[in-house]
mmCIF file of the N, C-alpha and C atoms, coordinates in Angstrom:
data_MODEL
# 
_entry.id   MODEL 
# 
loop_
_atom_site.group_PDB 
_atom_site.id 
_atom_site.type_symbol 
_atom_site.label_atom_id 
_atom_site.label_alt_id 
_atom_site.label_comp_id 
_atom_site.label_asym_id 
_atom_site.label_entity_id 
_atom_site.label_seq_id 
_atom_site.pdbx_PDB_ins_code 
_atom_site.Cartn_x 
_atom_site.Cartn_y 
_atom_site.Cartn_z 
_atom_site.occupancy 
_atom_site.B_iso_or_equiv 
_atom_site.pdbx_formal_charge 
_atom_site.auth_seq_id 
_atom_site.auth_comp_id 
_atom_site.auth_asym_id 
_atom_site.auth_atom_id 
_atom_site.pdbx_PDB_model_num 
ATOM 1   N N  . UNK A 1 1  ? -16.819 5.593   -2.060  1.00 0.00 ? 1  UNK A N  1 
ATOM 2   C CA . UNK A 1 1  ? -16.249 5.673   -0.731  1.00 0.00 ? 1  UNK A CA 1 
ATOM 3   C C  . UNK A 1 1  ? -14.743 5.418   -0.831  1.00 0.00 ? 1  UNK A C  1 
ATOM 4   N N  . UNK A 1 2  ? -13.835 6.271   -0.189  1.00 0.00 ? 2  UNK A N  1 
ATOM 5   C CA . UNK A 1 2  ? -12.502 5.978   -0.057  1.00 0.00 ? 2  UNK A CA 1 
ATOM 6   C C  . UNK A 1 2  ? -12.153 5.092   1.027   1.00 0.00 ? 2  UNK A C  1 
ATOM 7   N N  . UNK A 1 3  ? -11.639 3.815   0.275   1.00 0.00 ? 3  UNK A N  1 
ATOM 8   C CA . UNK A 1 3  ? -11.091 2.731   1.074   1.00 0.00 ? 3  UNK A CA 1 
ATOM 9   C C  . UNK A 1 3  ? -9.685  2.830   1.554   1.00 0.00 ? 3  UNK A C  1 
ATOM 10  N N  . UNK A 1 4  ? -9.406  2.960   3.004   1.00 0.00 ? 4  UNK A N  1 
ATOM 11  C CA . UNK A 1 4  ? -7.971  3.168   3.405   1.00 0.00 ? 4  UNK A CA 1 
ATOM 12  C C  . UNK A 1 4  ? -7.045  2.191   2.562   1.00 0.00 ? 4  UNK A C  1 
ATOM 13  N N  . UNK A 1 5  ? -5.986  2.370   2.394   1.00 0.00 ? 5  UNK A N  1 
ATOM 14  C CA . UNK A 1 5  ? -4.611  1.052   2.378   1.00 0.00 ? 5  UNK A CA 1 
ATOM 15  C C  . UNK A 1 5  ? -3.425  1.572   3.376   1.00 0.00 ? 5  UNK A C  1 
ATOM 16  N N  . UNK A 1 6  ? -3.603  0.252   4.159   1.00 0.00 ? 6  UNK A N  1 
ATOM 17  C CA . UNK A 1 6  ? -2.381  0.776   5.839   1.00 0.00 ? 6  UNK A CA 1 
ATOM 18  C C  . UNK A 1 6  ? -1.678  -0.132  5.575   1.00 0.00 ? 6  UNK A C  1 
ATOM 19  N N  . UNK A 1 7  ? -0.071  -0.064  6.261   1.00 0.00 ? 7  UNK A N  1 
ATOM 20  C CA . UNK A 1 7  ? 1.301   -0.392  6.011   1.00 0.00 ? 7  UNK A CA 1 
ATOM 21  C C  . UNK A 1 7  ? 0.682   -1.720  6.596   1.00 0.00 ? 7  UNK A C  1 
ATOM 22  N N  . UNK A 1 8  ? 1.225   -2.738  5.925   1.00 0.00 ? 8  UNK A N  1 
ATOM 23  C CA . UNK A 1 8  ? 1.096   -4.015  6.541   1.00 0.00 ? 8  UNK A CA 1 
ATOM 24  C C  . UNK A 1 8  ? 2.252   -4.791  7.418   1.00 0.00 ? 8  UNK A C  1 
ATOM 25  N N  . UNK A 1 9  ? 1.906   -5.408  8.603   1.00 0.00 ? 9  UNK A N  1 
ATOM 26  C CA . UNK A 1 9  ? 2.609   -6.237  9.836   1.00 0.00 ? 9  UNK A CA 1 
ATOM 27  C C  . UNK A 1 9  ? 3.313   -6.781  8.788   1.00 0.00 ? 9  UNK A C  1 
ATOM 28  N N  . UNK A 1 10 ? 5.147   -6.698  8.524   1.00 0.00 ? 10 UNK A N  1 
ATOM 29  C CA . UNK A 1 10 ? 5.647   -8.084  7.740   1.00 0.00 ? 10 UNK A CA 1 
ATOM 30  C C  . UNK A 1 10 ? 6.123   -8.861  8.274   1.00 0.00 ? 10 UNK A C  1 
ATOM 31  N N  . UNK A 1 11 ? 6.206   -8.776  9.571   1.00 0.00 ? 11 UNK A N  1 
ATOM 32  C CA . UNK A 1 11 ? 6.170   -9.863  10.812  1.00 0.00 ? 11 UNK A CA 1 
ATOM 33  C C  . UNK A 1 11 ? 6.117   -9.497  12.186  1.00 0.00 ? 11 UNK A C  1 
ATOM 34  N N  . UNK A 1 12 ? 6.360   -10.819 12.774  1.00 0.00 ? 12 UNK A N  1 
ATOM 35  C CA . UNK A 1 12 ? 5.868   -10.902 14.174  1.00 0.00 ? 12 UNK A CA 1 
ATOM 36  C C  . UNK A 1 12 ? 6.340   -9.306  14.961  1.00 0.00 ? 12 UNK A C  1 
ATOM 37  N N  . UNK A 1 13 ? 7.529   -8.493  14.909  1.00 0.00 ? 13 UNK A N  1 
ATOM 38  C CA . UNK A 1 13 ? 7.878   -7.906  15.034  1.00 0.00 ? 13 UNK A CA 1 
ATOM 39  C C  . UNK A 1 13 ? 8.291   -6.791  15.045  1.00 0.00 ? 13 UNK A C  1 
ATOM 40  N N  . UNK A 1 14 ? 7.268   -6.588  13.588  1.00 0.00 ? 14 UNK A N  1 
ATOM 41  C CA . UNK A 1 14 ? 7.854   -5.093  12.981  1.00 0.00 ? 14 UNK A CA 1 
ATOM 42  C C  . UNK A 1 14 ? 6.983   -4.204  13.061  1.00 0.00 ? 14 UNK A C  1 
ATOM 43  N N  . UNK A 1 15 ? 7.225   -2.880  13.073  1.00 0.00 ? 15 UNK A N  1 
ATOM 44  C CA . UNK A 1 15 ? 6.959   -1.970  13.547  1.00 0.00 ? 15 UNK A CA 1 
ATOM 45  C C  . UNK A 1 15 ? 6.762   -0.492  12.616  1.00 0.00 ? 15 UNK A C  1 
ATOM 46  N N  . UNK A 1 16 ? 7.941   -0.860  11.839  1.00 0.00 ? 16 UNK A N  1 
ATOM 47  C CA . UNK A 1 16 ? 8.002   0.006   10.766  1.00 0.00 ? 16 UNK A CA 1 
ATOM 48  C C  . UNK A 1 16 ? 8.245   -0.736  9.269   1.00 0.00 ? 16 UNK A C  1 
ATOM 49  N N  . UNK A 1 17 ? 7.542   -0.415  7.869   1.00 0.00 ? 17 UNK A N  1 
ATOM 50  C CA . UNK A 1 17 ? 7.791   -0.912  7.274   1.00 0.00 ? 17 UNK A CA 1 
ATOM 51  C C  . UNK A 1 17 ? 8.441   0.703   5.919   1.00 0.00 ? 17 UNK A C  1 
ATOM 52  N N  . UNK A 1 18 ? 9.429   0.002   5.088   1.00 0.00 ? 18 UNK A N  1 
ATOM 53  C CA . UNK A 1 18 ? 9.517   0.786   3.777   1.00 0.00 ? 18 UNK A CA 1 
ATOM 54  C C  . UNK A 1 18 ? 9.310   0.633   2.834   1.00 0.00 ? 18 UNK A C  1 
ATOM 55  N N  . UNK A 1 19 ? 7.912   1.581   2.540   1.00 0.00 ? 19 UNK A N  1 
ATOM 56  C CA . UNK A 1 19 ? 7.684   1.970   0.870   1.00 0.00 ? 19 UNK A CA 1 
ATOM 57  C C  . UNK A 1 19 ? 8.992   1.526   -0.228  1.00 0.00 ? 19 UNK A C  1 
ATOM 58  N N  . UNK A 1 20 ? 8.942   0.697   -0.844  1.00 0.00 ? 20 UNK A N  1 
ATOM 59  C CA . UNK A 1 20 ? 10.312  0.442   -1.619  1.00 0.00 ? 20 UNK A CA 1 
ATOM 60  C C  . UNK A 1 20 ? 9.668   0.988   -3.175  1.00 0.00 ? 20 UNK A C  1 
ATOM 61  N N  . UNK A 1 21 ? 8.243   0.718   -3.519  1.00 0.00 ? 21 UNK A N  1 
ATOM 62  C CA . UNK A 1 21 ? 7.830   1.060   -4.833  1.00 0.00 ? 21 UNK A CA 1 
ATOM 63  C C  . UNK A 1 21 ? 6.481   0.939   -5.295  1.00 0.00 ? 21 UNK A C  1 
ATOM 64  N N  . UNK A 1 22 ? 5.821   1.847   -5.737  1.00 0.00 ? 22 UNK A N  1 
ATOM 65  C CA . UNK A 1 22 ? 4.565   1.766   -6.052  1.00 0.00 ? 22 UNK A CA 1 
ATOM 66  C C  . UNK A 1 22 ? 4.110   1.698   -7.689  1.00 0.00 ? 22 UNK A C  1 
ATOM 67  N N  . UNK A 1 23 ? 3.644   0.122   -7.456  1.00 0.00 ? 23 UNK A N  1 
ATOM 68  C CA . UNK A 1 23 ? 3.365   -0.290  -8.790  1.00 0.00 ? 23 UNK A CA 1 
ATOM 69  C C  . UNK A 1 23 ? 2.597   0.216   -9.710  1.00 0.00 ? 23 UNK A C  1 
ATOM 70  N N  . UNK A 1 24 ? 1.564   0.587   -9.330  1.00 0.00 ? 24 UNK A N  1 
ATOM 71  C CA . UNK A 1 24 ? 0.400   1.459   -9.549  1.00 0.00 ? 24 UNK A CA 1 
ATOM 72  C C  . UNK A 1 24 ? 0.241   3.001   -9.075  1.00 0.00 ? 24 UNK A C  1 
ATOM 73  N N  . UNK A 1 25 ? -0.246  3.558   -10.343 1.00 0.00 ? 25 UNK A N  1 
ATOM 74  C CA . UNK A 1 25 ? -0.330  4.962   -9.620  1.00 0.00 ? 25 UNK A CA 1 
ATOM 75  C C  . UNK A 1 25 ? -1.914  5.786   -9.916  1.00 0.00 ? 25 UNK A C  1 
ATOM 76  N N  . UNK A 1 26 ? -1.497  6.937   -8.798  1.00 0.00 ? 26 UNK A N  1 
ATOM 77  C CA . UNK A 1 26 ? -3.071  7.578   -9.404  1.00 0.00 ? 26 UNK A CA 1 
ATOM 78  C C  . UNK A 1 26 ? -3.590  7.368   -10.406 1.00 0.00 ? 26 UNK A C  1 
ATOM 79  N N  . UNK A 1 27 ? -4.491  7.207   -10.451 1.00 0.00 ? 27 UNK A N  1 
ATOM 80  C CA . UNK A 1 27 ? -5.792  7.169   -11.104 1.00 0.00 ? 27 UNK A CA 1 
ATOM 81  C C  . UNK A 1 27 ? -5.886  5.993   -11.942 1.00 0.00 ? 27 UNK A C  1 
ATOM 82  N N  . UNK A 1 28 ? -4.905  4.591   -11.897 1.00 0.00 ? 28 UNK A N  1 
ATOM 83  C CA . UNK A 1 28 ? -5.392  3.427   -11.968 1.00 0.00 ? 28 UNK A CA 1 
ATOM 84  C C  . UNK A 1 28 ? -6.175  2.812   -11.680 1.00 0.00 ? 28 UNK A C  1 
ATOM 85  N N  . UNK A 1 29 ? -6.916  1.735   -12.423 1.00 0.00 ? 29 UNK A N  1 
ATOM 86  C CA . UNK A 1 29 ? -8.135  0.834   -12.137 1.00 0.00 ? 29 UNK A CA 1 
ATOM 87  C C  . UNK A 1 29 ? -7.270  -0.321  -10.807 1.00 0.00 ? 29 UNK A C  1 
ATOM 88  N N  . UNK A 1 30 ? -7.614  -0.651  -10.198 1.00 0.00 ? 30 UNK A N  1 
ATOM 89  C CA . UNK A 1 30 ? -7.238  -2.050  -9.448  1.00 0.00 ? 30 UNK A CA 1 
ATOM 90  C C  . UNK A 1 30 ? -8.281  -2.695  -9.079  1.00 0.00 ? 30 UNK A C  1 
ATOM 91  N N  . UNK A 1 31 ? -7.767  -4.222  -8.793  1.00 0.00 ? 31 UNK A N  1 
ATOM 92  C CA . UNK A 1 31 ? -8.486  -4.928  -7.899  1.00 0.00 ? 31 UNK A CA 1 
ATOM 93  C C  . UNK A 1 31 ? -8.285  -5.637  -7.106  1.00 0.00 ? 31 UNK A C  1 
ATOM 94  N N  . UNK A 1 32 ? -9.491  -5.745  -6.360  1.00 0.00 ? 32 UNK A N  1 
ATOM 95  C CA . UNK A 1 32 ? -9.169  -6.203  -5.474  1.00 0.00 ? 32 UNK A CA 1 
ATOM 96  C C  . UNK A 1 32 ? -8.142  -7.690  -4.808  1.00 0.00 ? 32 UNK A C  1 
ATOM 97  N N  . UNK A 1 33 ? -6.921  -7.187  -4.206  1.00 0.00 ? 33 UNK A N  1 
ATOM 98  C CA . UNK A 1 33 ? -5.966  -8.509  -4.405  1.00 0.00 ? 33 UNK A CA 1 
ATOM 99  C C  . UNK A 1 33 ? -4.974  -8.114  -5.040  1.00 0.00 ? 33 UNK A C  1 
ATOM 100 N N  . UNK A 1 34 ? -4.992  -7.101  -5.650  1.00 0.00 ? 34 UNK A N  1 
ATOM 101 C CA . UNK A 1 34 ? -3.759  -7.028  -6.935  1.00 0.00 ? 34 UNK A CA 1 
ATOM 102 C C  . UNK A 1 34 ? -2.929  -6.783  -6.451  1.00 0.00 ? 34 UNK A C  1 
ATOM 103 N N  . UNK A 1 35 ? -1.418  -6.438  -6.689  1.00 0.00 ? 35 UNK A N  1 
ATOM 104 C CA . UNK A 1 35 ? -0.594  -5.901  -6.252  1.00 0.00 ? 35 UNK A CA 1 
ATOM 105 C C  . UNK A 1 35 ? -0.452  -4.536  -6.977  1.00 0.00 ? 35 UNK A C  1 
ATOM 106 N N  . UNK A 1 36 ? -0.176  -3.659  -5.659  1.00 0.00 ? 36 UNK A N  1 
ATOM 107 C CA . UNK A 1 36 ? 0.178   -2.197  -6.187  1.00 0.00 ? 36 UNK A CA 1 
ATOM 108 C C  . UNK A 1 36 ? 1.156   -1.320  -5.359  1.00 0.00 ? 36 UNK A C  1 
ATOM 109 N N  . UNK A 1 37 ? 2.049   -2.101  -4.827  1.00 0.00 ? 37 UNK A N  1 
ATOM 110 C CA . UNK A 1 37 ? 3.290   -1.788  -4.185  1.00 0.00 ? 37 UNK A CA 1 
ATOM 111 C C  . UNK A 1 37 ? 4.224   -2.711  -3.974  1.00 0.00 ? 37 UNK A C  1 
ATOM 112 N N  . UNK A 1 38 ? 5.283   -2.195  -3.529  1.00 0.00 ? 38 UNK A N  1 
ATOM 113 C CA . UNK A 1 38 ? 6.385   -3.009  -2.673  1.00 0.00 ? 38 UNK A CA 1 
ATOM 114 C C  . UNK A 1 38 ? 6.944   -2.368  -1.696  1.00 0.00 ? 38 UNK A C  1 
ATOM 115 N N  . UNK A 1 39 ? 7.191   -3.642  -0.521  1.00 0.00 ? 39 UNK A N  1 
ATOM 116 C CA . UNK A 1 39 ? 7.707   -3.290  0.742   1.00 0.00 ? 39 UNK A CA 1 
ATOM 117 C C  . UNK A 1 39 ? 8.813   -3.437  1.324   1.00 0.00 ? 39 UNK A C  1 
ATOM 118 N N  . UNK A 1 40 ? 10.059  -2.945  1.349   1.00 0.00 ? 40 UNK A N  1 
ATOM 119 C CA . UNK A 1 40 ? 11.481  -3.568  1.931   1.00 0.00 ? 40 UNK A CA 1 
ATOM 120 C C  . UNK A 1 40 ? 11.485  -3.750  2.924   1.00 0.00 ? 40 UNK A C  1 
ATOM 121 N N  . UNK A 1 41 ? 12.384  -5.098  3.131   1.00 0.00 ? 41 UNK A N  1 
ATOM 122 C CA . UNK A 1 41 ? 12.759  -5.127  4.638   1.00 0.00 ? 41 UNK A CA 1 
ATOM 123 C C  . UNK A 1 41 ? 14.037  -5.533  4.255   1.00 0.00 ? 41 UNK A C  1 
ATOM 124 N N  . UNK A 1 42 ? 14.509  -6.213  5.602   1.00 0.00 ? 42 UNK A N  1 
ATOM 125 C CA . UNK A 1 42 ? 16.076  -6.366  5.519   1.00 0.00 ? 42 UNK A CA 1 
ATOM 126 C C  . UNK A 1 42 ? 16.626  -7.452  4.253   1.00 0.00 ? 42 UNK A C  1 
ATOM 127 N N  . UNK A 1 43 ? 15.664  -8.201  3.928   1.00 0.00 ? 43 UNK A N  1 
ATOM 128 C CA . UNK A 1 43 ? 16.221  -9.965  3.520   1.00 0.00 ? 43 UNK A CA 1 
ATOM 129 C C  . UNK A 1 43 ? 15.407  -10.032 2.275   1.00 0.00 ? 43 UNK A C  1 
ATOM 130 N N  . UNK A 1 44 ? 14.219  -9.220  1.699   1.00 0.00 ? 44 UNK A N  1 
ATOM 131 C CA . UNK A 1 44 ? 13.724  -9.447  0.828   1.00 0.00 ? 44 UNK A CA 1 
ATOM 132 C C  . UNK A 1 44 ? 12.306  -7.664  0.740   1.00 0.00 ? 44 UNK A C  1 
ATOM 133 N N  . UNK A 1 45 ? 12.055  -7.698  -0.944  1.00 0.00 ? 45 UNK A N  1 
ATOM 134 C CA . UNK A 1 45 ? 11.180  -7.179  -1.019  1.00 0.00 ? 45 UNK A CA 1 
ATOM 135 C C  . UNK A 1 45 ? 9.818   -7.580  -1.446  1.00 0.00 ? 45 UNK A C  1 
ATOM 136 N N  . UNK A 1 46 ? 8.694   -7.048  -0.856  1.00 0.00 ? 46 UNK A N  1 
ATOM 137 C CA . UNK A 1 46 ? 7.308   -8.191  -0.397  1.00 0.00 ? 46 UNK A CA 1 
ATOM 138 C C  . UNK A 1 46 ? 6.227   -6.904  -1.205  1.00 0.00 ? 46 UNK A C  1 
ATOM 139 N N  . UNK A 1 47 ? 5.532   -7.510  -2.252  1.00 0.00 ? 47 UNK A N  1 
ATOM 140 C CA . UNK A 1 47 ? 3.996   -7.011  -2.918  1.00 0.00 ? 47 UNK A CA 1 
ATOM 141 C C  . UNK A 1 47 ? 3.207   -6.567  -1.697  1.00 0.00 ? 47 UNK A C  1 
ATOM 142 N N  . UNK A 1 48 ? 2.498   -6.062  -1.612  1.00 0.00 ? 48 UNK A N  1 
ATOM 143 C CA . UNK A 1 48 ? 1.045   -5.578  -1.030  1.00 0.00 ? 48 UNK A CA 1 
ATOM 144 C C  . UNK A 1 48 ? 0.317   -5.133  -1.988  1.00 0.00 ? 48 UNK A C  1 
ATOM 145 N N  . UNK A 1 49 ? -1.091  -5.799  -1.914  1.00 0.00 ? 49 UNK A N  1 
ATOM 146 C CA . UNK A 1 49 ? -2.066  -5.556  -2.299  1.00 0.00 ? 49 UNK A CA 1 
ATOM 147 C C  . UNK A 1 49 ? -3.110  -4.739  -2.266  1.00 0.00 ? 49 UNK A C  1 
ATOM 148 N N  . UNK A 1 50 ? -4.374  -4.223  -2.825  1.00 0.00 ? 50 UNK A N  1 
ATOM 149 C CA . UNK A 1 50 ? -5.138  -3.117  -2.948  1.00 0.00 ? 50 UNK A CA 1 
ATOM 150 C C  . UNK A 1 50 ? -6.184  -3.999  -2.140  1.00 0.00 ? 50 UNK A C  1 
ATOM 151 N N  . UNK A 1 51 ? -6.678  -3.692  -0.700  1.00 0.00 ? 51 UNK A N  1 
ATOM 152 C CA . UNK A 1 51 ? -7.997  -3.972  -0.016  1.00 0.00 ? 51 UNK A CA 1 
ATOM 153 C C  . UNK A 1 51 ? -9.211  -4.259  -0.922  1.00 0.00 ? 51 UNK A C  1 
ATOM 154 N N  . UNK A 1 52 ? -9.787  -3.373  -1.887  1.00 0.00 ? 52 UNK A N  1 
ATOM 155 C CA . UNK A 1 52 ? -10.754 -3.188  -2.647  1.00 0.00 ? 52 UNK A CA 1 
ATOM 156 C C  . UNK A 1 52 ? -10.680 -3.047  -3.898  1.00 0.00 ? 52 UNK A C  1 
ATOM 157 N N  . UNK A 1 53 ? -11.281 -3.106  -4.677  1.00 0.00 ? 53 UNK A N  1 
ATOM 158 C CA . UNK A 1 53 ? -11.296 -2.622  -6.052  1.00 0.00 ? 53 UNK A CA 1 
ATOM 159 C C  . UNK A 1 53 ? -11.937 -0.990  -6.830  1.00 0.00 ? 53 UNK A C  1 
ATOM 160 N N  . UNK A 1 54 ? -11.189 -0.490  -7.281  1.00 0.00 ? 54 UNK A N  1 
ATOM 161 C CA . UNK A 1 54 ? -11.680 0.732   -7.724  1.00 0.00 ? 54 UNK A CA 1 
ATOM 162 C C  . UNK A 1 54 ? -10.831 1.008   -8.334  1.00 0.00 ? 54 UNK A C  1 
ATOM 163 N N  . UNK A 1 55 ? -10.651 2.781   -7.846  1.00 0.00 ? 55 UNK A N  1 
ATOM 164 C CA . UNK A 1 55 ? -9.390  3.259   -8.826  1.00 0.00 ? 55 UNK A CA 1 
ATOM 165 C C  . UNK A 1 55 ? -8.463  3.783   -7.649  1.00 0.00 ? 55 UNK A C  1 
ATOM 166 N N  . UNK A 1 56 ? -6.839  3.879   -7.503  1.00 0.00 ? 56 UNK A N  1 
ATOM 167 C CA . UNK A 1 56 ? -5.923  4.399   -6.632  1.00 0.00 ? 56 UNK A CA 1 
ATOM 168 C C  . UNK A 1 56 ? -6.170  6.340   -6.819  1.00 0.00 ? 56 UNK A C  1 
ATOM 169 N N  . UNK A 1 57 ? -6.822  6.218   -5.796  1.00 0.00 ? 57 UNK A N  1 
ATOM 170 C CA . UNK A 1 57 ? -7.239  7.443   -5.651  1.00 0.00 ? 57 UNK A CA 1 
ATOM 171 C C  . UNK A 1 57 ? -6.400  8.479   -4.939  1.00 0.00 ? 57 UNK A C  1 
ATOM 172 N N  . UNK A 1 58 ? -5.437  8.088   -4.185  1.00 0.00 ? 58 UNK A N  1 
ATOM 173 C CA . UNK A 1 58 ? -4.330  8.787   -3.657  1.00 0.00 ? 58 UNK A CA 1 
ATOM 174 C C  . UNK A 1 58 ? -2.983  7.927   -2.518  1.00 0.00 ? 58 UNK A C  1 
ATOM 175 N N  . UNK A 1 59 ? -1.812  8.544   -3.223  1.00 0.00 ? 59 UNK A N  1 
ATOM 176 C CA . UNK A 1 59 ? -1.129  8.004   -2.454  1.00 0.00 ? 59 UNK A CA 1 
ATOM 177 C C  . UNK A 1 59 ? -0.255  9.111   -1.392  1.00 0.00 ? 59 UNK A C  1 
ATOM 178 N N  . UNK A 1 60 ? -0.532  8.625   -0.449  1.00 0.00 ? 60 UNK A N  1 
ATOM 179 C CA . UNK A 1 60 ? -0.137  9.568   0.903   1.00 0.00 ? 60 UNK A CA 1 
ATOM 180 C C  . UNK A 1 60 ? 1.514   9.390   1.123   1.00 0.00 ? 60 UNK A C  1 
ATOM 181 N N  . UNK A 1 61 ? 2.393   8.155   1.348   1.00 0.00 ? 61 UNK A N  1 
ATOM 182 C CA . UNK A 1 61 ? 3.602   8.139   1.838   1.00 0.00 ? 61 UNK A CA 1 
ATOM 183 C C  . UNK A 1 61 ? 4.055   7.695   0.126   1.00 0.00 ? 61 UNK A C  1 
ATOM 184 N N  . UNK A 1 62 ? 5.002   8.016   0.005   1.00 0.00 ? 62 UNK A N  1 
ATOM 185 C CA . UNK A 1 62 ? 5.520   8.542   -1.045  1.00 0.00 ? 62 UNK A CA 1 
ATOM 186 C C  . UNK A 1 62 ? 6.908   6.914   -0.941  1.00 0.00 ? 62 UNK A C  1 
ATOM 187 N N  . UNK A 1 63 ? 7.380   6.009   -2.643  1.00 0.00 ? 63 UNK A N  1 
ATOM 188 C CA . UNK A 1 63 ? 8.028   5.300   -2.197  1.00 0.00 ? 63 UNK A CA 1 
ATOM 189 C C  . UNK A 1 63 ? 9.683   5.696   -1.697  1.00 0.00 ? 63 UNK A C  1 
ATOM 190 N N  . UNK A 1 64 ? 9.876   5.115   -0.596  1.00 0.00 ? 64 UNK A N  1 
ATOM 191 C CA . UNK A 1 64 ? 11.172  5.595   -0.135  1.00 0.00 ? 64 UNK A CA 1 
ATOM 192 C C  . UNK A 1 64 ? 10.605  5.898   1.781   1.00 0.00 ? 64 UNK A C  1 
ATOM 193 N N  . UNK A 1 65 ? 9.368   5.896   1.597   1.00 0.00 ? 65 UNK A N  1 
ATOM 194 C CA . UNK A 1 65 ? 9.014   6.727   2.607   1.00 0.00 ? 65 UNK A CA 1 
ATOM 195 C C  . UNK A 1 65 ? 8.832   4.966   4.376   1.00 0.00 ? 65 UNK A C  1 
ATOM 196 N N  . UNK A 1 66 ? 9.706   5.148   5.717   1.00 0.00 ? 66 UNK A N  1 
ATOM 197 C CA . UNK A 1 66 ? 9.850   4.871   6.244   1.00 0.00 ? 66 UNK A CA 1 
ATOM 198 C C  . UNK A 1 66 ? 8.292   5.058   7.116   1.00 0.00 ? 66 UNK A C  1 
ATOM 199 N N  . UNK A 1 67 ? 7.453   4.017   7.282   1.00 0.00 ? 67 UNK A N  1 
ATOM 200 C CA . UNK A 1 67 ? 6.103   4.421   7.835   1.00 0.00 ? 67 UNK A CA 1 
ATOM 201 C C  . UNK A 1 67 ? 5.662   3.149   9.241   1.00 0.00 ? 67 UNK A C  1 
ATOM 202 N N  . UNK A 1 68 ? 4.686   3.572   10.111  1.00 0.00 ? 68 UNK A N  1 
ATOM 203 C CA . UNK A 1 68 ? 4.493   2.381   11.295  1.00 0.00 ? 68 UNK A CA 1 
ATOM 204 C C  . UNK A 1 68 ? 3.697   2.138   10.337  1.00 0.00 ? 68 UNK A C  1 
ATOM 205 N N  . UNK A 1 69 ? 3.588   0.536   11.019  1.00 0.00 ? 69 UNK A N  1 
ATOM 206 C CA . UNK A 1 69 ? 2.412   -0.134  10.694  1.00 0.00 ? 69 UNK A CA 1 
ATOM 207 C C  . UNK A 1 69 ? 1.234   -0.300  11.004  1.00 0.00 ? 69 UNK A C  1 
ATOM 208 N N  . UNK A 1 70 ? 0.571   0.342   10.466  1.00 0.00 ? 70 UNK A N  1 
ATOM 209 C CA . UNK A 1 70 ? -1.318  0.431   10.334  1.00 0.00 ? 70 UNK A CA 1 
ATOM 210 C C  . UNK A 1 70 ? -1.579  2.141   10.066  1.00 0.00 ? 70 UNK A C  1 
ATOM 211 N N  . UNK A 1 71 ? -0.596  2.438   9.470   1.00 0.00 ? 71 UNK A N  1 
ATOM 212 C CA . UNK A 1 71 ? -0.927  3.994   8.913   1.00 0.00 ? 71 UNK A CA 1 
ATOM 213 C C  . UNK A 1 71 ? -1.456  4.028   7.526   1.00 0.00 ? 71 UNK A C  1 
ATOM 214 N N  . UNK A 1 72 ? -2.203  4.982   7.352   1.00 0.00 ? 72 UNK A N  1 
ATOM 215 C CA . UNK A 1 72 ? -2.416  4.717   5.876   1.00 0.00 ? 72 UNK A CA 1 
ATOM 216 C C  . UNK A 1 72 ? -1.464  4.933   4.801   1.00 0.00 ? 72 UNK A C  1 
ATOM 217 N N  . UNK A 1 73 ? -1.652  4.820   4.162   1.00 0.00 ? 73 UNK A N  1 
ATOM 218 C CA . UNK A 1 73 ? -0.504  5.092   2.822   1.00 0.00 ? 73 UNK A CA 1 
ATOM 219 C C  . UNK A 1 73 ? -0.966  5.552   1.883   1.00 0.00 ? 73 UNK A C  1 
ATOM 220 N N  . UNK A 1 74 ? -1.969  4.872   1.279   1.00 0.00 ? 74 UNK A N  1 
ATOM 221 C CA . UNK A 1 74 ? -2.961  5.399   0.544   1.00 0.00 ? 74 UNK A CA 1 
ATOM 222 C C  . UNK A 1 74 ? -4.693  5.408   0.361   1.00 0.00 ? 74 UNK A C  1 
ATOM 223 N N  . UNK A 1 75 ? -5.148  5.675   -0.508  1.00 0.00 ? 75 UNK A N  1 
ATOM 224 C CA . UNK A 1 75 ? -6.343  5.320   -0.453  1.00 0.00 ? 75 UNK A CA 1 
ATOM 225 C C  . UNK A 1 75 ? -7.193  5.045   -2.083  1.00 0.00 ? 75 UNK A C  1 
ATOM 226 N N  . UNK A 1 76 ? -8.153  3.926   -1.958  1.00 0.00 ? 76 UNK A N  1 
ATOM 227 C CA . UNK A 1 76 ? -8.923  3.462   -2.869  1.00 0.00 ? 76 UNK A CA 1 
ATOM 228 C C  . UNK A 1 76 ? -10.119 3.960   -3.522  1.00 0.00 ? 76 UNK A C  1 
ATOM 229 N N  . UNK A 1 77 ? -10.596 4.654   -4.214  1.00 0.00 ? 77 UNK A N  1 
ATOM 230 C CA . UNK A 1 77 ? -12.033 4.859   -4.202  1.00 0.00 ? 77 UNK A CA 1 
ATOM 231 C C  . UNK A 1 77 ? -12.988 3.786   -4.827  1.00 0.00 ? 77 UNK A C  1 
ATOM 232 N N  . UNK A 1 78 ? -13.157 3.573   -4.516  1.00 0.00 ? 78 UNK A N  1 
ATOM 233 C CA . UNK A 1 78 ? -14.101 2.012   -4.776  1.00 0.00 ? 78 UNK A CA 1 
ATOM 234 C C  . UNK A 1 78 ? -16.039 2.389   -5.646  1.00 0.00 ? 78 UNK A C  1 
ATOM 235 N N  . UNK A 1 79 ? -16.236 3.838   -5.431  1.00 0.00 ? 79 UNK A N  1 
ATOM 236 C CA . UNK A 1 79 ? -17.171 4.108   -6.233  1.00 0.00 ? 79 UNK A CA 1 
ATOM 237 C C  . UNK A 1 79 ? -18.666 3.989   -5.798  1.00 0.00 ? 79 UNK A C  1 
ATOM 238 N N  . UNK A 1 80 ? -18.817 3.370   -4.308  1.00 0.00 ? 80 UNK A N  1 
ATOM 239 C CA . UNK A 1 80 ? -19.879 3.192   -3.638  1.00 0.00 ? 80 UNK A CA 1 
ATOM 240 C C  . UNK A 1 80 ? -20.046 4.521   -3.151  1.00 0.00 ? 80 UNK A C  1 
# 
């Protein structure tokens, strides 16, 4: 089953976050917790993690890419 990964809230406020770098790429193993991106904001850049464990089965916003928060970005296949 493909497990979404959506832009995460990096605070009280935000609305939009930027793809700064993706640690991991297709067709890597991850798990669950790991880190397999980074997120810019103004003051610092922040890890996000893989929801599930499987393999990075596709990445949709590309790094660089300006996205709202709770869109997907990518997705997991987890193998269920």
């Amino acid at each position: 089953m493909r497990v979404p990964v959506e832009m995460p809230r990096l605070g009280y406020d935000t609305e939009v976050g930027k793809i700064g770098n993706w640690t991991a790429k297709v067709g890597d193993a991850v798990t669950a917790g790991q880190p397999i991106g980074e997120l810019e904001t103004e003051k610092a850049t922040v890890e996000f993690e893989s929801p599930a464990a499987g393999t990075l089965a596709e990445i949709v916003h590309a790094a660089g890419s300006e996205v709202a928060v709770g869109t997907v970005i990518a997705y997991i296949e987890d193998g269920k």
